[in-house]
PABA-951277 format. One record per atom (N, C-alpha, C, O, CB): x, y, z. Coordinates in steps of 0.05 Angstrom, whole numbers, plus 5000, padded with zeros to 4 digits. Glycine has a CB too. Example, Ala and Ser with C-alpha at 12.3 -4.5 7.8 and 13.67 -1.06 7.14 Angstrom:
! PABA-951277
526448865156 524649105156 526449345156 528549345169 522649115181 525749555142 527349795143 525850015157 526850235161 528249885114 
This chain:
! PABA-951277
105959982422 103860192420 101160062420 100559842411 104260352394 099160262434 096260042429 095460112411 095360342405 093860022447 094259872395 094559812361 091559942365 090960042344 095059432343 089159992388 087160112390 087060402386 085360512374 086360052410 088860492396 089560812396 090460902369 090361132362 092060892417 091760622350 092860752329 091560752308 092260862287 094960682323 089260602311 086960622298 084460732286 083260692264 086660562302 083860902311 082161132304 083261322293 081661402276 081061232322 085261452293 086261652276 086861682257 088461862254 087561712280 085961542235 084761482209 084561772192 086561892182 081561332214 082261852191 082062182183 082062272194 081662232218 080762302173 082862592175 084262782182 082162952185 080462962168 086262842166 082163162213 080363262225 080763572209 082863652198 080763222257 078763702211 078763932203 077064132223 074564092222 077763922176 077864312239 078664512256 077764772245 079064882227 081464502261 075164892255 075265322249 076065372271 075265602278 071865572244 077965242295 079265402317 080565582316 082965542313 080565302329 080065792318 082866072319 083266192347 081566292362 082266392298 086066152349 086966242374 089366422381 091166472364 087366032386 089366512401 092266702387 094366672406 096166822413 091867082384 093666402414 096066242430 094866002425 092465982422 096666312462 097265692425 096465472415 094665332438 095565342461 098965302405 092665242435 089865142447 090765002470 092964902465 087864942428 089764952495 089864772515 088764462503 086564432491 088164892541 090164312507 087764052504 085164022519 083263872513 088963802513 085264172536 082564102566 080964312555 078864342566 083464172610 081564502532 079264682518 080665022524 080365202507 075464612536 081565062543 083165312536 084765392521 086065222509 084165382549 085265722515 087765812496 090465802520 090866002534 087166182479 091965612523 094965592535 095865342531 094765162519 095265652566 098165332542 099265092526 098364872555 097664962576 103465122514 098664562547 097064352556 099064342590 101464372595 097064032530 097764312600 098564292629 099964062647 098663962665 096364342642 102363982641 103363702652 103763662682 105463772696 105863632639 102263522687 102563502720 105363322728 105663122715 099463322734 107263372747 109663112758 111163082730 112762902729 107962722770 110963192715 112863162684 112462822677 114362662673 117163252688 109262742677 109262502668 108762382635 109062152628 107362412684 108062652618 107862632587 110162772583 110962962596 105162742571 111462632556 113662732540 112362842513 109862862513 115962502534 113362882500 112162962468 114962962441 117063092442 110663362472 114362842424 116362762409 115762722382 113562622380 117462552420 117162782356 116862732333 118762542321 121062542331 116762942322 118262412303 120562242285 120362442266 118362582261 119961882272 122762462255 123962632228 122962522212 121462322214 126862642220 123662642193 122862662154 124862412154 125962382175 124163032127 125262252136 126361972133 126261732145 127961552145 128261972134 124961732152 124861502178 122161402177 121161342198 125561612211 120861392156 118461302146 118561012154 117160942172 118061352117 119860872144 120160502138 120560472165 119060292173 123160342116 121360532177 122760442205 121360622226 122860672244 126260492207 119060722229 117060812253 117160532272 118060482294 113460902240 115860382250 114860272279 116760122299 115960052321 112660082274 120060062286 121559982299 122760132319 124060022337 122659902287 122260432317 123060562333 120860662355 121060802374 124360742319 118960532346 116660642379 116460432392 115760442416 112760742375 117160212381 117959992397 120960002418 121559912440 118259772375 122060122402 124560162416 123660302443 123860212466 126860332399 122560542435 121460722451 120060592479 120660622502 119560872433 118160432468 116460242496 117960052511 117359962533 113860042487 120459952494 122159732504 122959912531 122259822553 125059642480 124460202529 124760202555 122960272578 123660382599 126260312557 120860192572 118160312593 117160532597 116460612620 118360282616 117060742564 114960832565 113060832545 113760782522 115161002572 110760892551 108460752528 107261072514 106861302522 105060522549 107160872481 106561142463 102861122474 101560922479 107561102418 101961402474 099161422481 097361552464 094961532466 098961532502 098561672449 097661822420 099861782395 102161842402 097362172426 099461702368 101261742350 100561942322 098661842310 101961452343 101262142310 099462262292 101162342264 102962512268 098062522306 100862262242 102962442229 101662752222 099362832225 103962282200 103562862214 103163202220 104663312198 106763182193 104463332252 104363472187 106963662165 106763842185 104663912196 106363792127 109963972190 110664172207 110464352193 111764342172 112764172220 108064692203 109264932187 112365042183 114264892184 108065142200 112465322178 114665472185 114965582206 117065682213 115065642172 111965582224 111065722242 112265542270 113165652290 107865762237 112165312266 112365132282 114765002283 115464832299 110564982279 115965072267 119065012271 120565212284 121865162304 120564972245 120265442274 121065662288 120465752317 122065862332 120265822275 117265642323 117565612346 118365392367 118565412392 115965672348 119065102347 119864972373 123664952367 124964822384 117864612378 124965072343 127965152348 129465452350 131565552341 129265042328 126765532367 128065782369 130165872370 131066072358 127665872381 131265702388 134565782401 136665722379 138965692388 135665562433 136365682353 136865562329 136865742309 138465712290 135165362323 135465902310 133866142287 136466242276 136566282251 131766452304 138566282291 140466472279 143266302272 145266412262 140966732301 142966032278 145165892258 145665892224 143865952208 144865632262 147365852219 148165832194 146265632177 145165662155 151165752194 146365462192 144765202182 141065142186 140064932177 146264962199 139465372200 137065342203 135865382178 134465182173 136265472221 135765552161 134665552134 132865182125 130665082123 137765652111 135865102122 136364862106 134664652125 133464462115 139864802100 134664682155 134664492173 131364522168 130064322164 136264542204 130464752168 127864892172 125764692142 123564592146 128465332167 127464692115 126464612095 126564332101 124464202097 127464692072 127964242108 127763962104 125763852131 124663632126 131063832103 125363952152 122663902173 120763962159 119063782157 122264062198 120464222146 117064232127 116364032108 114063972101 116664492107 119063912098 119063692072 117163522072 116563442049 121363512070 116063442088 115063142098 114163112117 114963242136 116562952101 111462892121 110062942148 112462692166 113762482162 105662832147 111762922188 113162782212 110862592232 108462662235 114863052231 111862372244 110562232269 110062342295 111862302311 111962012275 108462462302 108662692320 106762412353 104662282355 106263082302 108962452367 108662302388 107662342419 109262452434 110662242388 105162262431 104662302457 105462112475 104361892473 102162332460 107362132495 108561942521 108161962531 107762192538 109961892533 107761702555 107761692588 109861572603 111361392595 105661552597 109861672627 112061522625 110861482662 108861582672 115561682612 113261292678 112461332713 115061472726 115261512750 111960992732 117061542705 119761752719 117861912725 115561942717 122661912699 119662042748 119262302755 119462482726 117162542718 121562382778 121462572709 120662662693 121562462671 123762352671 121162902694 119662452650 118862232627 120562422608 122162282595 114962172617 120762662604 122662832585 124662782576 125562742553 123363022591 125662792606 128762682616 129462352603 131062272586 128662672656 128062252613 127361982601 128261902575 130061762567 124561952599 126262052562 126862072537 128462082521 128461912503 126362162532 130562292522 131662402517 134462282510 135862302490 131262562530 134562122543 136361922545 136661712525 138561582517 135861812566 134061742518 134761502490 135861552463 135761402444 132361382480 137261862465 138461972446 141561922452 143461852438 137562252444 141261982473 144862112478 144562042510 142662082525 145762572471 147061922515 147361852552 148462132557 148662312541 149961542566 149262112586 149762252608 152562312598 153462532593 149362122636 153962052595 156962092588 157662112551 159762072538 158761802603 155762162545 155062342518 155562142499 156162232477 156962622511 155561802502 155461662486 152261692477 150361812487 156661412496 152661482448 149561522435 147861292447 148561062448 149461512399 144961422459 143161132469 141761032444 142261102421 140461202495 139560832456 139060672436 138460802411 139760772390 137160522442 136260952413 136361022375 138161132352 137961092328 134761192370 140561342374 141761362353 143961092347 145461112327 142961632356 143960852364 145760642354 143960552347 143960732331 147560482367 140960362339 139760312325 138960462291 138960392268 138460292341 138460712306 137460812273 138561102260 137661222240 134060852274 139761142270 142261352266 142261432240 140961252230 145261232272 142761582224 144061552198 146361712194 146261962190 142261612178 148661562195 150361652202 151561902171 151261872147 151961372214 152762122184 153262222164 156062202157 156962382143 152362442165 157961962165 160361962149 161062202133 161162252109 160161742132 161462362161 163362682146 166262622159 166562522180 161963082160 168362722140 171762772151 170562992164 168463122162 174962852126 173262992183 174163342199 173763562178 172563782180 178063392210 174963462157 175063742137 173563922127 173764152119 175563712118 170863622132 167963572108 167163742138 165163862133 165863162095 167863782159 165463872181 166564152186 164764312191 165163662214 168464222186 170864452179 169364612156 168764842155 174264302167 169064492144 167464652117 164564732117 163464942111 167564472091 163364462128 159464612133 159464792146 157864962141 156964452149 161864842177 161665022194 162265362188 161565562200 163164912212 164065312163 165165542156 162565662125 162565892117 168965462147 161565542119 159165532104 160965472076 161165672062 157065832105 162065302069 162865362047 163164992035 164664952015 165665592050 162264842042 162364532040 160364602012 158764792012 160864302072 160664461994 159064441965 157164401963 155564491946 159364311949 156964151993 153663982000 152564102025 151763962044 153863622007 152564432022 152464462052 149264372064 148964242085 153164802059 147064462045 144764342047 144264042057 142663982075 143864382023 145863842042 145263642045 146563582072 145563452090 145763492022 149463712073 149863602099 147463652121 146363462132 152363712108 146963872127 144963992138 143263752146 143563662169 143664192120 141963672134 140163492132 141363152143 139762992152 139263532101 143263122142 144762862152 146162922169 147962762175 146262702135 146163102180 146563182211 144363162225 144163032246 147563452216 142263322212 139263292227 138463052235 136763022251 136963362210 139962832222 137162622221 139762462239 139662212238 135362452182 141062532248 142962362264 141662272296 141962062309 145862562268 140462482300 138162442330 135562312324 133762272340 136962762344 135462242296 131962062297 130362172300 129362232279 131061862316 128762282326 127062332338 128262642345 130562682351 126462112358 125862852342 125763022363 125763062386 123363032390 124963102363 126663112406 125463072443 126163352449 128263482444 127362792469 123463432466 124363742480 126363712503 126863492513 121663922495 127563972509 130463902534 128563962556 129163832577 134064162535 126564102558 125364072590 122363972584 121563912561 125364412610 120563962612 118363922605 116764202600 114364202595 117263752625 117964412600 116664662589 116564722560 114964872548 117764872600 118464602553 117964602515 117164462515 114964522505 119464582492 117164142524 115263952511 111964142520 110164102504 115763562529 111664232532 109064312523 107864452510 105464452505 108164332533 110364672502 109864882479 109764672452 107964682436 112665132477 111964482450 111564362424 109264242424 107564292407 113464192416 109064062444 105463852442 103564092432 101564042419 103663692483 104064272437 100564432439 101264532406 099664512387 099964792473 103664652404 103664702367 103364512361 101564552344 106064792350 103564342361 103264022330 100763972338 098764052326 105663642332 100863842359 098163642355 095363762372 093063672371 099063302371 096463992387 094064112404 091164162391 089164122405 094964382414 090864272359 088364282354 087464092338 085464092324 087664492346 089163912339 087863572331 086463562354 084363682355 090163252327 087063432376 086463402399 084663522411 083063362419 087963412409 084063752417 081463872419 079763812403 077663712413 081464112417 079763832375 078363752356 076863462360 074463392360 080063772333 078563352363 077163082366 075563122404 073163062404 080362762361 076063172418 074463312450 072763442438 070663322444 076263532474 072263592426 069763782417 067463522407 065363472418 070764042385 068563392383 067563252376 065863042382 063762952373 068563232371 068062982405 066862682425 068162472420 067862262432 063662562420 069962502401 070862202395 074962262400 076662272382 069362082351 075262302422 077862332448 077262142456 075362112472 078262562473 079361862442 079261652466 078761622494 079461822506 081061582469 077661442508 077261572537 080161502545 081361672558 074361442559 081661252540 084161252554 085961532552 086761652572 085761022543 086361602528 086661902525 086562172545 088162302558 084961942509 084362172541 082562432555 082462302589 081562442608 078362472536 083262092591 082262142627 086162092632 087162102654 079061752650 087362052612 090462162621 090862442625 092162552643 092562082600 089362582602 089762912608 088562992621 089063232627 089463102591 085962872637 084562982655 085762972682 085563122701 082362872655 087262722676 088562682711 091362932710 091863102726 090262222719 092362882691 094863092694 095263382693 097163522698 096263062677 091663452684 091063782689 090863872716 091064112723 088463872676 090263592739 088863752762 091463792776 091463922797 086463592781 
């Protein structure tokens, strides 16, 4: 990661933006505009404090570079909107509390795939549905029996909460499945940081001339 980029983001910006859709980075209300699917957008979970930076390393090991890093506490608002397709499991409640718990590492990528998403993503789970690097690096594994998973599913496990939560954290990292959520999520988390600091003047230029090139 450039230890320059991770530097300025020091304090925490404070924003009277109101919008009634999440802000463009380039200064409009829509979500940020990815040209060729060359930015990803990604969070590290609640636990995984001690071990960030081994995992954005991991992250650059396979060639792509973090370009923004921010921590963030996720609303209710913002969970809901980036697990929508989730809302009506058994287990979102619990999944929902334990994302608000704690600020998460909320992540900007580049990548030179065609799509960097895709990319990404891969570093969760392969093609042939083995686990890629992070979840065999930093996994936490939830050592459940059949029985123990038989039971969260049926809602009736004792620890159903906790399981909840050590299932969650089995993927590490958040990653959106296309580049169209990754830009609904980028623009909820970190979008009116990011303007904020563009209003301001102080938007890295390496930054700001990446989103400039990828708006046109």
């Amino acid at each position: 990661m450039n230890t320059e980029l991770a530097a300025w983001d020091k304090e925490p910006l404070t924003s009277d933006l109101h919008c009634s859709t999440a802000p463009n980075l380039m200064g409009g209300c829509d979500y940020v505009e990815i040209k060729n699917q060359c930015l990803a957008f990604a969070f590290i979970k609640p636990g995984f404090e001690e071990q960030s930076d081994k995992i954005l390393a991991a992250i650059e090991s396979k060639g792509l570079t973090i370009v923004y890093a921010s921590t963030a506490f996720l609303t209710p608002d913002m969970v809901d909107s980036i697990y929508a397709e989730s809302s009506d499991e058994h287990f979102y409640p619990a999944m929902k509390e334990y994302l608000c718990s704690k600020e998460v590492l909320a992540l900007l990528i580049s990548g030179k795939a065609v799509n960097t998403q895709q990319e990404l993503n891969l570093l969760k789970k392969l093609p042939d549905g083995s686990d890629g690097i992070l979840r065999v690096m930093f996994s936490k594994d939830p050592q459940l029996t059949e029985e123990e998973i038989e039971l969260w599913q049926n809602q009736q496990h004792p620890q159903q909460d906790e399981i909840t939560i050590r299932l969650t954290q089995r993927n590490v990292i958040h990653t959106s499945d296309t580049p169209g959520e990754a830009r609904k999520s980028l623009s909820a988390v970190l979008g009116h940081k990011l303007l904020a600091h563009r209003i301001k003047g102080t938007l890295p230029q390496e930054i700001r001339c990446l989103l400039e090139e990828v708006s046109q």
